[in-house]
TORSEBA-993517 format. One record per residue: residue in three letters; z, x, y of N, C-alpha, C in turn. Coordinates in steps of 0.001 Angstrom, whole numbers, padded with zeros to 6 digits, always signed. Last residue first. Example, Ala and Ser with C-alpha at 12.3 -4.5 7.8 and 13.67 -1.06 7.14 Angstrom:
// TORSEBA-993517
ser+007080+012850-002250+007140+013670-001060+007870+012900+000030;ala+007800+013190-005690+007800+012300-004500+007800+013200-003300;
END
This chain:
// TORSEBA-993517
unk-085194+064318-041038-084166+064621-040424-082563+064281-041934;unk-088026+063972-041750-087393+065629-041405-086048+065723-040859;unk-088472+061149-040395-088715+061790-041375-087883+063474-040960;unk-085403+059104-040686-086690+059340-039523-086611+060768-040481;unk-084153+055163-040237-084827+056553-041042-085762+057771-040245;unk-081427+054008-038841-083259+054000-038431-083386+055613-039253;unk-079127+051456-039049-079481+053068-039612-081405+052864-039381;unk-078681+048971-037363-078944+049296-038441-079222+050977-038429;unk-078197+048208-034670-077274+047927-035446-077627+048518-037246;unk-080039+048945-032952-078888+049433-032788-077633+049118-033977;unk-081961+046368-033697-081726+047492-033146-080101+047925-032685;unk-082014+043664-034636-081268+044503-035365-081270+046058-034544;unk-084357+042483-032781-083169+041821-033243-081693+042561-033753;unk-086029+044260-033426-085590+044062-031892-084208+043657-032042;unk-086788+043713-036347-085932+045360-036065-085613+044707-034343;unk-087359+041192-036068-086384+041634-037065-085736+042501-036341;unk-090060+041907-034817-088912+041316-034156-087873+041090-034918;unk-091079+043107-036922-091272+043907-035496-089480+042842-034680;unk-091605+040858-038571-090707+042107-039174-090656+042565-037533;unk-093191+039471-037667-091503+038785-037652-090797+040234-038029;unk-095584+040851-037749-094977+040383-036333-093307+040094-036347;unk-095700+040650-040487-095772+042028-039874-094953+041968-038223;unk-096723+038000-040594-095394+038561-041420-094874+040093-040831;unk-098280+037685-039583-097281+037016-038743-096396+037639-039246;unk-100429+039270-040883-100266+039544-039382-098918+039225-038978;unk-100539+037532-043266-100087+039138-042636-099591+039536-042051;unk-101996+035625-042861-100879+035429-042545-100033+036654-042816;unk-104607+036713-040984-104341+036333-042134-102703+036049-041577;unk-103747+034870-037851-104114+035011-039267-104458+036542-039487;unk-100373+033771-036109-101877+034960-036098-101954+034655-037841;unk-100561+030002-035063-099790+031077-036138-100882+032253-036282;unk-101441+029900-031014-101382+029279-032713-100531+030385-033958;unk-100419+030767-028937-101196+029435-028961-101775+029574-030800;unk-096969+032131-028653-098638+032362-029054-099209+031347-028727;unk-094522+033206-027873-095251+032305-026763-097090+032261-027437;unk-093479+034365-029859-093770+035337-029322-094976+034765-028239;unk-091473+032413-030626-090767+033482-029838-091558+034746-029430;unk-093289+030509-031838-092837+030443-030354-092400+031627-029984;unk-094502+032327-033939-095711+031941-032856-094426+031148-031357;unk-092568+032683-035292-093298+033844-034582-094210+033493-033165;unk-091944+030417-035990-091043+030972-035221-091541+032305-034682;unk-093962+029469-037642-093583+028552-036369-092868+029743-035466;unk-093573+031394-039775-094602+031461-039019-094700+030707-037660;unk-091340+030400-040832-091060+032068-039875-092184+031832-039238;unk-092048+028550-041786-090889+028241-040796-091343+029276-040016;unk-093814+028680-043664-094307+028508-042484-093145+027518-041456;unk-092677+030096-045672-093471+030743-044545-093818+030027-043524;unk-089282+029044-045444-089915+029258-046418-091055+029647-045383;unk-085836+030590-045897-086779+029713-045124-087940+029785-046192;unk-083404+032023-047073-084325+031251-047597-085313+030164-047401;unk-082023+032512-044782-082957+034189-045410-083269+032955-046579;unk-081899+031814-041376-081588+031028-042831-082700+032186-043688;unk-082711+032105-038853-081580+032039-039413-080801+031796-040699;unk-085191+032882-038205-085172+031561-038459-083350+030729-038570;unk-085152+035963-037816-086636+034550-037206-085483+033537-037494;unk-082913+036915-039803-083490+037621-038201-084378+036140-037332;unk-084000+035659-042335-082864+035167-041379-082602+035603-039839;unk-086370+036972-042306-086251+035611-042509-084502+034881-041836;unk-085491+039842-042548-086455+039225-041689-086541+037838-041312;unk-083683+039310-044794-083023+039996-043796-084127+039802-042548;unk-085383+038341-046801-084224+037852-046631-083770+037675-045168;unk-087406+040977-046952-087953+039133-046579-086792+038759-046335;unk-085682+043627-045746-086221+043297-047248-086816+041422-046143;unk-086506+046540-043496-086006+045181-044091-086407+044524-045235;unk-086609+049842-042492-086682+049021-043266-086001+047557-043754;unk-087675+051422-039729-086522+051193-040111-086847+050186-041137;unk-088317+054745-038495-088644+054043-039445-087242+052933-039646;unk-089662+056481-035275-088475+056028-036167-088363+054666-037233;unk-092456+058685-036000-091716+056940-035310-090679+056787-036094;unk-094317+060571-036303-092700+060285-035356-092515+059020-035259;unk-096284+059735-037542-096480+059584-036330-094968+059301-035684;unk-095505+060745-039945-096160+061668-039464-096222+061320-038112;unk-094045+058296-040667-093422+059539-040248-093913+060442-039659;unk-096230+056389-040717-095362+056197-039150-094457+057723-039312;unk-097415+057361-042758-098512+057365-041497-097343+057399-040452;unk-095596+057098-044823-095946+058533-044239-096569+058169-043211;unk-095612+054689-044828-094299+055391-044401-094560+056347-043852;unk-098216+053521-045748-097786+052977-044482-096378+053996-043955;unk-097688+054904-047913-098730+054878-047521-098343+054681-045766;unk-096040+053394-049231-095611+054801-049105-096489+055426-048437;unk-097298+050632-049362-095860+050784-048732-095630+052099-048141;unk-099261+051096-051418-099794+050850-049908-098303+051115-049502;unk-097283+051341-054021-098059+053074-052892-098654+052419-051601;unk-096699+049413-054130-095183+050422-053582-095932+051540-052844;unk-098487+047775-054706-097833+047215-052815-097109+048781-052721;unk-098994+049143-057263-099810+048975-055968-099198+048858-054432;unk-096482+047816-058115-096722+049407-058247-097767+049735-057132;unk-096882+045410-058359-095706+045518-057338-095849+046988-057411;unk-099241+045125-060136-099591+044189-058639-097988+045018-057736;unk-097734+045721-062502-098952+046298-061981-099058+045934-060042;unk-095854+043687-062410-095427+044798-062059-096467+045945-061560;unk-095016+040388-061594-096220+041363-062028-096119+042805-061472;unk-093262+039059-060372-093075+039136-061935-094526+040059-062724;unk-092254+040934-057665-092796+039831-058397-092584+040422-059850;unk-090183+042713-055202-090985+042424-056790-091160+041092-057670;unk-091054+042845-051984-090083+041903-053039-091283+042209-053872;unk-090540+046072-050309-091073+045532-051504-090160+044207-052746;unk-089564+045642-046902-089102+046377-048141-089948+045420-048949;unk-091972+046034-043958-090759+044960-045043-090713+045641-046299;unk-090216+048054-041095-091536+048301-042298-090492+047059-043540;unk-091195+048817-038395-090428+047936-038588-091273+047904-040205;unk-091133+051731-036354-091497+051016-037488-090810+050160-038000;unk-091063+052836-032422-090575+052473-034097-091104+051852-034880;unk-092585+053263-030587-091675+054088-031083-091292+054027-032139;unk-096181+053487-030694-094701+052288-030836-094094+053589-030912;unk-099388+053971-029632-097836+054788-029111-096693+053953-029481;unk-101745+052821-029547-100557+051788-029130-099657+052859-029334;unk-103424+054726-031024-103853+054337-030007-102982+053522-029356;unk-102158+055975-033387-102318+056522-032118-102680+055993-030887;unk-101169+053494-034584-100083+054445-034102-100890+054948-033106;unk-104182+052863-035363-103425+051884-034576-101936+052601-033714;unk-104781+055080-036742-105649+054841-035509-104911+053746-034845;unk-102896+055152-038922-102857+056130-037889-103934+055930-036954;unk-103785+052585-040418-102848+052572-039470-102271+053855-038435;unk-106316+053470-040923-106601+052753-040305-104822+052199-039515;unk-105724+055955-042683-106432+055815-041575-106161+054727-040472;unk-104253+054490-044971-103423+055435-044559-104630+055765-042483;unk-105968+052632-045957-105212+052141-045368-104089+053404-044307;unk-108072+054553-046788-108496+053319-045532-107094+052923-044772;unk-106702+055657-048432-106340+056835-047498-107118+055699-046236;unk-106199+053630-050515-104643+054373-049824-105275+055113-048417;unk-109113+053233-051071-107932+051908-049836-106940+052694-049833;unk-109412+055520-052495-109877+055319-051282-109478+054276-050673;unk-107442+054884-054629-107351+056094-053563-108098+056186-052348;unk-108726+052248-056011-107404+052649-055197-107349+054199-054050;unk-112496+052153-054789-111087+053016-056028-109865+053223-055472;unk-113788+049017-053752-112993+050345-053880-112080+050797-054886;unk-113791+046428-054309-114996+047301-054875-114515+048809-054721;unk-112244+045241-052680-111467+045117-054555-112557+046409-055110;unk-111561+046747-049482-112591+046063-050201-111909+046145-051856;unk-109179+046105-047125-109547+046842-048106-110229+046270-049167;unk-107957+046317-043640-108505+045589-045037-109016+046291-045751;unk-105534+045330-041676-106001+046959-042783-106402+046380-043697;unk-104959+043277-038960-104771+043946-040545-105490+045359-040700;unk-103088+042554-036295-104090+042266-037052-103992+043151-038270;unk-102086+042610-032425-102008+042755-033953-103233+042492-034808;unk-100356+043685-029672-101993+043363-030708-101386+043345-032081;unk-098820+043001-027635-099652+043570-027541-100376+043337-027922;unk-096255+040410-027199-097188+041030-027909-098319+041754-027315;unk-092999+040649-025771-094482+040557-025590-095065+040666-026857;unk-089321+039845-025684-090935+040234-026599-092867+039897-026010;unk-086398+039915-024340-087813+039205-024457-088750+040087-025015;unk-084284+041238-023778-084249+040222-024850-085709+039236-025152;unk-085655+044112-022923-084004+043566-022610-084375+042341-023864;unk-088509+044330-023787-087668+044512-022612-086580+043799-022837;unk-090789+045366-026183-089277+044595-025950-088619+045345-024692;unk-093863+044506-027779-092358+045305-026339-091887+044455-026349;unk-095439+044429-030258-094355+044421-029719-094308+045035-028547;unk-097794+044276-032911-097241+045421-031996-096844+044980-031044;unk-098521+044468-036188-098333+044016-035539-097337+044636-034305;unk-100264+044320-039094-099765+045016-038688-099617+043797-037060;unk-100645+043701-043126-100607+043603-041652-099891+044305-041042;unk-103265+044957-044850-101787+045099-044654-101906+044722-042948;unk-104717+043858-048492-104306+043561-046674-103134+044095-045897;unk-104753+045241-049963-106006+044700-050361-105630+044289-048377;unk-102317+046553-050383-103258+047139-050239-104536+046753-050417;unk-099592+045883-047692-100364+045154-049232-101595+046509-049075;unk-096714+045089-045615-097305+046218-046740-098288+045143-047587;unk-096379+045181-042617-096083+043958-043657-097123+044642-045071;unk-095214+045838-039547-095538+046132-041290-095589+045613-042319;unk-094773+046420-036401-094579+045914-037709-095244+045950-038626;unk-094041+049163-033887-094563+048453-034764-094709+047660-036045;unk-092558+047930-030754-092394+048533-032194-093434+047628-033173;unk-091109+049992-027761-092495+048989-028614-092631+049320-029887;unk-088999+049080-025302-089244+049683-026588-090498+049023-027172;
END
């Protein structure tokens, strides 16, 4: 199975791309969706809405591993992440992929075992369980990576969203 991860922002969104054979993980590729502050929101929605349908098309995942929105105490800043988020949904619905959503908790205990680790536990734990030679930057990336292996982790056991159905 190859799945892609998600780690929602609209100034950065990471991304990150998986196989999973039986209980082991490769990595393929990963990296971000950047987006200049000099842009008008609508043009980083549709950079960001692009730039992850060129990653879907060109890596084929079956699934989306997408992290649910923790709200901060700034609501402007958590209205933004919600449209990069809705952004990132439609790209994997349009690209058939079966969608499945985690909140930080439920990722964090997936990696580490404990849903109040702190980042640079999960980040240790990305980089062994996915045999790296260092933590991927921005730290996006890793966050996007742990989500991917969240859903490996949770496959079959969770409800997988899928658009038109």
């Amino acid at each position: 199975m190859r799945i892609l991860g998600i780690d929602p922002g609209y100034a950065i969104l990471g991304w990150g791309i998986i196989d999973v054979i039986g209980n082991r993980f490769s990595v393929v590729d990963y990296g971000a969706v950047l987006t200049d502050t000099s842009m008008e929101m609508p043009a980083r929605l549709q950079a960001l809405y692009n730039g992850l349908t060129d990653i879907i098309n060109k890596y084929k995942p079956e699934d989306a591993s997408i992290e649910q929105l923790f709200f901060n105490s700034n609501a402007k800043t958590a209205i933004l992440v919600g449209e990069a988020r809705g952004v990132a949904v439609l790209a994997c619905a349009n690209g058939n992929l079966n969608i499945a959503e985690y909140t930080p908790l439920q990722i964090k205990q997936a990696l580490v075992g404990y849903g109040r680790a702190d980042k640079k536990q999960v980040q240790y734990m990305v980089k062994t369980m996915l045999n790296l030679k260092s933590v991927p930057k921005p730290d996006d990336t890793a966050d996007a990576l742990a989500a991917a292996i969240c859903h490996a982790h949770s496959h079959g056991r969770r409800d997988i969203l899928k658009a038109g159905k």
